[in-house]
C-alpha atoms as an extended CHARMM CRD file, in Angstrom:
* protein
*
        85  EXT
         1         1  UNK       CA            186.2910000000       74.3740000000       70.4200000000  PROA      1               0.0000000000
         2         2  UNK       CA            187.2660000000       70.7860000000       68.6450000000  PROA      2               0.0000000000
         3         3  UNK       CA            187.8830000000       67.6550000000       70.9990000000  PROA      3               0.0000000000
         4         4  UNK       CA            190.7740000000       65.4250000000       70.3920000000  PROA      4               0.0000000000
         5         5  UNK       CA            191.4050000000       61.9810000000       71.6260000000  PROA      5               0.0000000000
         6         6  UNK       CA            195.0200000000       62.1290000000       72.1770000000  PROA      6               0.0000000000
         7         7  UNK       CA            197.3610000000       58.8320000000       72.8990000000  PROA      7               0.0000000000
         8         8  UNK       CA            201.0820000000       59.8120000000       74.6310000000  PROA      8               0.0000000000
         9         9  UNK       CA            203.5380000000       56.8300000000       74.7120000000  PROA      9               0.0000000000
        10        10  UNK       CA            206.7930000000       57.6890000000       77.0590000000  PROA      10              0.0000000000
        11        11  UNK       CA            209.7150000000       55.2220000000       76.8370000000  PROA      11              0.0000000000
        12        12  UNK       CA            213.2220000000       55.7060000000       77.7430000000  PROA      12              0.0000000000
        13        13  UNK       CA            215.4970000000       57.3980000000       75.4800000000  PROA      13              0.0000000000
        14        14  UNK       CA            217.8390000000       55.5160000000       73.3960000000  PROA      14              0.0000000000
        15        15  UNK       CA            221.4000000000       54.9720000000       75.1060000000  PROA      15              0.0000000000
        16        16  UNK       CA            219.0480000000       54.7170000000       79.0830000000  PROA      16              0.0000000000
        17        17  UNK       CA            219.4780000000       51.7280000000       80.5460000000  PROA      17              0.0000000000
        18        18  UNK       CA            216.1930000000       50.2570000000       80.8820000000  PROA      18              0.0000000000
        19        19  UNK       CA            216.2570000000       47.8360000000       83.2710000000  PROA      19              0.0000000000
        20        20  UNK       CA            212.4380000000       46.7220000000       83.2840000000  PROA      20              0.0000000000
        21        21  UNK       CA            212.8090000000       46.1680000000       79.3610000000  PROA      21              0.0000000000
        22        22  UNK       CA            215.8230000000       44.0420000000       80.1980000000  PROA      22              0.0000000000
        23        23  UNK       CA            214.0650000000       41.8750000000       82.5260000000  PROA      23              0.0000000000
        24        24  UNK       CA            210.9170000000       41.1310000000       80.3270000000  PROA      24              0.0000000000
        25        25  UNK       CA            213.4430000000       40.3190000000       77.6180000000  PROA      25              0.0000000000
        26        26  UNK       CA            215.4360000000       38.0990000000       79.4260000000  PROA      26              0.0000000000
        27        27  UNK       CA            211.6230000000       36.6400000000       80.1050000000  PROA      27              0.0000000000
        28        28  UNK       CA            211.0120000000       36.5610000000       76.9990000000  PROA      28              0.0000000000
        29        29  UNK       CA            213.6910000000       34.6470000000       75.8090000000  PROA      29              0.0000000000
        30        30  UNK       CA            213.6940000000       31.9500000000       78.7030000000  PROA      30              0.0000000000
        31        31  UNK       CA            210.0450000000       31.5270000000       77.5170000000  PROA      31              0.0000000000
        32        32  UNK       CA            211.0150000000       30.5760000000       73.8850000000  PROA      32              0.0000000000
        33        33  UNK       CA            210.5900000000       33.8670000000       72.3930000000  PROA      33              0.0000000000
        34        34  UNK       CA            214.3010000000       33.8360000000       70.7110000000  PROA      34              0.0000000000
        35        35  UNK       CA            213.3630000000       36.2400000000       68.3560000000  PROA      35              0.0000000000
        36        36  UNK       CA            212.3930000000       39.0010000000       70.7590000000  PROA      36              0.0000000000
        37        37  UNK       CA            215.0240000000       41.5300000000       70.9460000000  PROA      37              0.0000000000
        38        38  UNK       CA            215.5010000000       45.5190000000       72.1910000000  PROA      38              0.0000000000
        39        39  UNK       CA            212.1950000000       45.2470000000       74.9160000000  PROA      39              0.0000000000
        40        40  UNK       CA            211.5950000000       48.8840000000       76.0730000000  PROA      40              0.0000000000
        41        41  UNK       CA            209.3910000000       49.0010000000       78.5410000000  PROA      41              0.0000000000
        42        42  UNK       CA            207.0830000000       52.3520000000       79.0290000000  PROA      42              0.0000000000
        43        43  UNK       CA            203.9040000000       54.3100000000       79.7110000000  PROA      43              0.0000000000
        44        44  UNK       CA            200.7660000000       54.8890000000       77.9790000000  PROA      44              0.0000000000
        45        45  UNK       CA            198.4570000000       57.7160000000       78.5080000000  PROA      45              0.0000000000
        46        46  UNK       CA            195.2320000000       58.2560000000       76.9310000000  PROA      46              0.0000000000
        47        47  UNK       CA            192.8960000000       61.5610000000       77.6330000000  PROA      47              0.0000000000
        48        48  UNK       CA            190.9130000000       64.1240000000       75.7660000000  PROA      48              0.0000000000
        49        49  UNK       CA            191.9410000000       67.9200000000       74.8950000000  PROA      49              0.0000000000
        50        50  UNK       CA            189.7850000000       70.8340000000       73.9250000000  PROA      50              0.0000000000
        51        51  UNK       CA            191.5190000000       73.5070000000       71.3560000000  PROA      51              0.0000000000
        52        52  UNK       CA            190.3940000000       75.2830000000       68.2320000000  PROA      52              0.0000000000
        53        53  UNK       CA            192.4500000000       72.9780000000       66.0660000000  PROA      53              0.0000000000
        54        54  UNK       CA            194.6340000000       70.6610000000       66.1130000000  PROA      54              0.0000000000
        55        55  UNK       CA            197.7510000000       72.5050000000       65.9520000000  PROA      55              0.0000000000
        56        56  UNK       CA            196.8400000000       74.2410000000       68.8350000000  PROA      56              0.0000000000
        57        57  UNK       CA            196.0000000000       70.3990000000       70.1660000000  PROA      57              0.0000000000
        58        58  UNK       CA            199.3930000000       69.6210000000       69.5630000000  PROA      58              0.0000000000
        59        59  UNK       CA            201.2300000000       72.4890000000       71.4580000000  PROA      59              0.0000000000
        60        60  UNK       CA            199.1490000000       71.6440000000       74.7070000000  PROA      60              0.0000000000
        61        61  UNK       CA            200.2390000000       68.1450000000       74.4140000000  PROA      61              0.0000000000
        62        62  UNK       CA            203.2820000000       68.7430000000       74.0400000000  PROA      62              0.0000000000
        63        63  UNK       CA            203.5250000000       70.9990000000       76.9300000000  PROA      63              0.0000000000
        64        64  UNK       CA            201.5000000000       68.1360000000       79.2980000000  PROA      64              0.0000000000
        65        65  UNK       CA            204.3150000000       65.9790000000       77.9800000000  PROA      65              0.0000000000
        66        66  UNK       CA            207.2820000000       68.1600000000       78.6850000000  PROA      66              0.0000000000
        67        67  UNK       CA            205.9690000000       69.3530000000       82.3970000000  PROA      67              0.0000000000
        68        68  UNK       CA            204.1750000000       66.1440000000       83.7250000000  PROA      68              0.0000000000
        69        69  UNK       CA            204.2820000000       63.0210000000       81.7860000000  PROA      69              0.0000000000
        70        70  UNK       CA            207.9140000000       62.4760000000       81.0350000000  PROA      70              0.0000000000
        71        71  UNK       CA            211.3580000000       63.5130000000       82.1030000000  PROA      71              0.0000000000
        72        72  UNK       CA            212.8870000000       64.9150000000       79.5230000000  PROA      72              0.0000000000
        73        73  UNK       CA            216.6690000000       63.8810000000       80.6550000000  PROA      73              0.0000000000
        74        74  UNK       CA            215.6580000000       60.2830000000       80.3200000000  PROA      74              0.0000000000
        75        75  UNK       CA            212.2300000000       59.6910000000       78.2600000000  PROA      75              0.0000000000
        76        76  UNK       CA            211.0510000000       60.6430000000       75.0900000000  PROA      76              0.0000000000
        77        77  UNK       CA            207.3310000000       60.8070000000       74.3520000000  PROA      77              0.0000000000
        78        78  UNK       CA            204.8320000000       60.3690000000       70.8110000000  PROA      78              0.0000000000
        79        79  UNK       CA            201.6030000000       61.2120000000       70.7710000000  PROA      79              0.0000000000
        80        80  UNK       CA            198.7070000000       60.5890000000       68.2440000000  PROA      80              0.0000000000
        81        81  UNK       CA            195.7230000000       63.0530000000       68.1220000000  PROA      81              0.0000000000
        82        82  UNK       CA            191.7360000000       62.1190000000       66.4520000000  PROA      82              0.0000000000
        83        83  UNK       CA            189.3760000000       64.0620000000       66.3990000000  PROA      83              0.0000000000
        84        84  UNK       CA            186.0930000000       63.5850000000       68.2700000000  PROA      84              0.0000000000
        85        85  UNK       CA            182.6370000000       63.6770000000       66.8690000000  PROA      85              0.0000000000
């Protein structure tokens, strides 16, 4: 069995209001940071898999990601797998 180092980032789908993106926007811009637009505001998870390769990596993310990390009417998730020594 390989190990992977895998990195999930959920954020809110396009067309979801996101209201804690809003408010670090609005931040943001009261702060001087005009040129800050479009904040989404998210999750990051990091954690380690075991599989035989990395497509097989990839499927088990993908189903932690469907059943636990996001909710799939609202969020969309990325990940990023590397392999561990």
């Amino acid at each position: 069995m390989k190990r992977f180092s895998v990195d999930v980032t959920v954020l809110p789908k396009d067309g979801v209001l996101d209201i804690q993106g809003k408010a670090v926007e609005r931040t943001l811009k009261r702060g001087g940071y005009s040129a800050v637009d479009d904040v989404r505001v998210g999750r990051f998870i990091r954690f380690v898999v075991e599989a035989e390769d990395e497509a097989s990596a990839g499927t088990l993310v993908d189903s932690v990601s469907d059943d636990l990390l996001s909710n799939g009417l609202i969020e969309s998730y990325s990940y990023t797998l590397e392999p561990l020594p």
